[in-house]
C-alpha positions as CSV (number, residue, x, y, z in Angstrom):
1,X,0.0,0.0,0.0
2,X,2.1,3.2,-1.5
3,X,0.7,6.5,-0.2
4,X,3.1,8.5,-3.1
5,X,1.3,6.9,-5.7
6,X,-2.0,7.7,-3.9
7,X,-0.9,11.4,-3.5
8,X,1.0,12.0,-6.6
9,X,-2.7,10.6,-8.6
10,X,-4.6,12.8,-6.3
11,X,-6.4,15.8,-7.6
12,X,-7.3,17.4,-4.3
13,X,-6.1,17.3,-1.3
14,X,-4.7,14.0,-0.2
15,X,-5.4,14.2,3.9
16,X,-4.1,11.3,6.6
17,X,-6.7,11.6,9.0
18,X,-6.1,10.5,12.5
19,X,-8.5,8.3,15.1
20,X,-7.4,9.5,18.4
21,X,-9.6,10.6,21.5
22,X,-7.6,12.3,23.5
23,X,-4.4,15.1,23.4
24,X,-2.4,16.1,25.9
25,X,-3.5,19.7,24.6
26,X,-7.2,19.0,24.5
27,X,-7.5,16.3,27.0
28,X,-10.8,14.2,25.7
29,X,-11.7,14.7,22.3
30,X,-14.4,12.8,21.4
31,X,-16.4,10.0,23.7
32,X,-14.5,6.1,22.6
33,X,-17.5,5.0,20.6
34,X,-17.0,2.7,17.3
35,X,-13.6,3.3,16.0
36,X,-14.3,1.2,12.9
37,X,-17.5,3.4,12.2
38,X,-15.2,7.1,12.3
39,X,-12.8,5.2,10.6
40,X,-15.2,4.4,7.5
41,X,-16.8,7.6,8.1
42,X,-13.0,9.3,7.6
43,X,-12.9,6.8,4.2
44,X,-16.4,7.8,2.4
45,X,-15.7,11.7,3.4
46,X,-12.3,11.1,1.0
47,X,-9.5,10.4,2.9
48,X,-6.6,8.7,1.6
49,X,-4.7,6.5,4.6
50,X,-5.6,6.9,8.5
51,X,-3.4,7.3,11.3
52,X,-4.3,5.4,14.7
53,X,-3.2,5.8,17.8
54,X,-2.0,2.9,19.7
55,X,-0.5,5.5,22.9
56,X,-3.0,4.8,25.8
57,X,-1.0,7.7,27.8
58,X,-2.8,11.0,27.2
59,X,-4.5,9.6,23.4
60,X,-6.4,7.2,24.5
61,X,-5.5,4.7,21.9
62,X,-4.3,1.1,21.9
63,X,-3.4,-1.6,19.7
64,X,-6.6,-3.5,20.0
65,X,-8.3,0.1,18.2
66,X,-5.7,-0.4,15.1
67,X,-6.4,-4.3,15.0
68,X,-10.4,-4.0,14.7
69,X,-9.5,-1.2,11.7
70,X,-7.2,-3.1,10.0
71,X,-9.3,-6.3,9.7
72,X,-12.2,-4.0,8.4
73,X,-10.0,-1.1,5.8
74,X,-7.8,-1.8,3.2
75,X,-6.4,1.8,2.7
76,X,-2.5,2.2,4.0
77,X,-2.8,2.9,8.3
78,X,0.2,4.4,10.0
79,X,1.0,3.3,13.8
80,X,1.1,6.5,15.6
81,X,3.2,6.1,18.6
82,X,6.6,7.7,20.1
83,X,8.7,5.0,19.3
84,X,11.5,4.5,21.2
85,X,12.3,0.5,21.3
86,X,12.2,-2.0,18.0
87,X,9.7,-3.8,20.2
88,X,7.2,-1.3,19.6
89,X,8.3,-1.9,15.6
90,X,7.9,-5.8,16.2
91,X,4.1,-4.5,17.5
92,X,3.8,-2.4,14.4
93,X,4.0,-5.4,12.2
94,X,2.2,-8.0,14.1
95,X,-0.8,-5.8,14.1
96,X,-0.6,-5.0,10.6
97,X,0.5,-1.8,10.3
98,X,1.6,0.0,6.6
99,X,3.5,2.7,8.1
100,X,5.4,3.8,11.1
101,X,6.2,7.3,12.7
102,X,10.0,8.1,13.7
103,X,10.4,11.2,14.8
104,X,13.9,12.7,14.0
105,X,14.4,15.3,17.3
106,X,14.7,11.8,19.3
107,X,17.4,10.9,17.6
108,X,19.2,13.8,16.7
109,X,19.5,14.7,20.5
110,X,21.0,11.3,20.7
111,X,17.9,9.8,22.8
112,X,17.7,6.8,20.6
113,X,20.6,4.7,19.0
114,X,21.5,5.5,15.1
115,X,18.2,6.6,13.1
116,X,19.6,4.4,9.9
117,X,19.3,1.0,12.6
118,X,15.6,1.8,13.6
119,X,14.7,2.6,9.7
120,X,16.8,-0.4,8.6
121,X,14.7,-2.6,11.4
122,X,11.5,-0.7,10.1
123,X,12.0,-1.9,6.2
124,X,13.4,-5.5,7.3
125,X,10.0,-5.8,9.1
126,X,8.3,-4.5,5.9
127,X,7.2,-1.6,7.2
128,X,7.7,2.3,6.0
129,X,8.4,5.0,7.5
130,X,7.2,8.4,7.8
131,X,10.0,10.7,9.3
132,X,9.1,13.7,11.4
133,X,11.0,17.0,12.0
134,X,10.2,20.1,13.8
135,X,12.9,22.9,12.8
136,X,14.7,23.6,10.1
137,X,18.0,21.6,11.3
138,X,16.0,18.5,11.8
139,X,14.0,18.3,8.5
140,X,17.5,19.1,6.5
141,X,19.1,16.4,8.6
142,X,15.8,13.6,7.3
143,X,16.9,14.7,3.9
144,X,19.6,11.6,3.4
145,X,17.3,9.1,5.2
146,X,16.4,6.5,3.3
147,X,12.8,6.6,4.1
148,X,9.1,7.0,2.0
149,X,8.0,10.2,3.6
150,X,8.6,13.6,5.3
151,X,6.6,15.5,7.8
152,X,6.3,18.4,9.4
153,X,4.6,18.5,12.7
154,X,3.6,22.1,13.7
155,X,3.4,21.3,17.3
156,X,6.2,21.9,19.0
157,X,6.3,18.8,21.3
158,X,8.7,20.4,23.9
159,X,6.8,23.0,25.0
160,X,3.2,21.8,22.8
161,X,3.3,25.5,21.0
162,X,1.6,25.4,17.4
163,X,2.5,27.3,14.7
164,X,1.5,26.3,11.1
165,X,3.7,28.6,9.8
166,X,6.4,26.2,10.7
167,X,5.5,24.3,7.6
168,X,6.2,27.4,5.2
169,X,9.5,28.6,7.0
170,X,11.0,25.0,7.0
171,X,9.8,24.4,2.9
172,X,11.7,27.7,2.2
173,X,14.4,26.7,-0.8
174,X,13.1,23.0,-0.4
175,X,14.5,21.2,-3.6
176,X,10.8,18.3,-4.0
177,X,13.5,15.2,-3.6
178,X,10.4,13.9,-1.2
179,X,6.8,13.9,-0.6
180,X,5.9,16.3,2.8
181,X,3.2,16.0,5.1
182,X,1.8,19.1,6.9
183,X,1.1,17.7,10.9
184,X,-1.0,18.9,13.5
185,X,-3.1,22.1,13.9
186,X,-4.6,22.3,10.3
187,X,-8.9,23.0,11.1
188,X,-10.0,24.9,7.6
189,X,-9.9,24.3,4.2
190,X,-8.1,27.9,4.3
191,X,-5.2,26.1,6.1
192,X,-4.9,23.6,3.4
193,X,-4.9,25.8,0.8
194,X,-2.2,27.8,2.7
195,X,-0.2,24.7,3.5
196,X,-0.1,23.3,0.0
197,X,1.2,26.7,-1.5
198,X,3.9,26.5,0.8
199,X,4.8,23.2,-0.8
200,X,3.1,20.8,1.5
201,X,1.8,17.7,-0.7
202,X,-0.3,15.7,2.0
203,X,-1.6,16.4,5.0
204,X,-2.0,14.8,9.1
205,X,-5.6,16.0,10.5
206,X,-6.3,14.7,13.8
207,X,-8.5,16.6,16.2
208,X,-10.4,19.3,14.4
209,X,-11.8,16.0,12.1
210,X,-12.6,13.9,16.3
211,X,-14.1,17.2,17.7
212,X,-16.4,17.3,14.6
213,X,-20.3,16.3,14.6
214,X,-20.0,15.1,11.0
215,X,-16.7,13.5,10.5
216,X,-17.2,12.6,6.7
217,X,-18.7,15.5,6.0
218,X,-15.3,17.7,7.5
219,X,-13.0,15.3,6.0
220,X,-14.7,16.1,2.6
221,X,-14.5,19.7,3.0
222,X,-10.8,19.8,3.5
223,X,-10.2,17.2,1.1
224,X,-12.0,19.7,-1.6
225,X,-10.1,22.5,-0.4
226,X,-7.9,21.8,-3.6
């Protein structure tokens, strides 16, 4: 399941959308009913792949949610998690995950062993990977990883400040070699629009598409905001 082939044959905009019930920003979200029903509901409103969360801490999520997904979607599913251990990547491939989140801050503060071991362990497990920066210095350091996709979260996970102009400032001079996704704080089909000039190709919606009272129908509008 290739998301780039998905993205590059979209004509509007290609969104991730994300089941999660709870932030550590907004607390709960949205009451734990059927995942597999927002899920489909996510689907029919246009979206392209879904990110769950299997974090119970502060999201609310768990492994079981992802499994009862999987065995009902066939659309590419990222396991959203912090991962820290190639356990959790083991876990990511028994439940039948697509893709997999690194997130390159861990790594480049030298948290985590070597970031080419954990994408290496990723692909051996036949899994891909979805690398996220924050600043400038970390996305130009996920350049020469040899992974599927880039993102940009505009959440600053130190101190949980957003700013979606994070996205435009760290695109600046970008040279294309790989498809970006736009993370975290995107509610209007204004932001897309504003995200995707500044060179953004996909997009991670999480909370503004839980909080909703219509999730298909507020996928469908961002998804037609291009």
């Amino acid at each position: 399941m290739n998301l780039i082939d998905l993205f590059n044959s979209n004509k509007h905009a290609s969104l991730i959308t994300e089941v999660k019930f709870s932030s550590p920003t907004l607390g709960g979200i949205r009451k734990k009913e059927d995942p597999v029903k927002i899920a489909k509901d996510m689907l029919d409103g246009g979206a392209k792949a879904l990110s769950i969360l299997t974090q119970p801490y502060l999201f609310d999520g768990s492994p079981e949610i992802f499994i009862k997904i999987r065995k009902e979607v066939k659309v590419p599913l990222l396991m959203k998690d912090v991962i820290v251990d190639k356990t959790q990547i083991d876990a990511a491939k028994k439940i039948g995950a697509d893709y997999i989140l690194l997130i390159q801050g861990l790594f480049d503060i030298g948290l985590l062993d070597e970031i080419d071991e954990f994408i290496d362990y990723g692909h051996k497990n036949g899994l891909k990977i979805l690398l996220e920066s924050h600043t400038k210095n970390e996305f130009n350091n996920s350049l020469s990883a040899d992974v599927e996709l880039l993102g940009i979260n505009n959440r600053n996970l130190d101190n949980l400040e957003l700013d979606i102009n994070t996205t435009k400032s760290i695109l600046e001079d970008y040279d294309k070699s790989k498809l970006v996704i736009s993370e975290s704080g995107i509610n209007s089909p204004e932001d897309i629009r504003f995200l995707h000039s500044c060179g953004a190709d996909a997009f991670l919606v999480g909370s503004s598409i839980m909080k909703s009272e219509n999730i298909k129908e507020n996928v469908n509008r961002l998804v037609n905001a291009i």
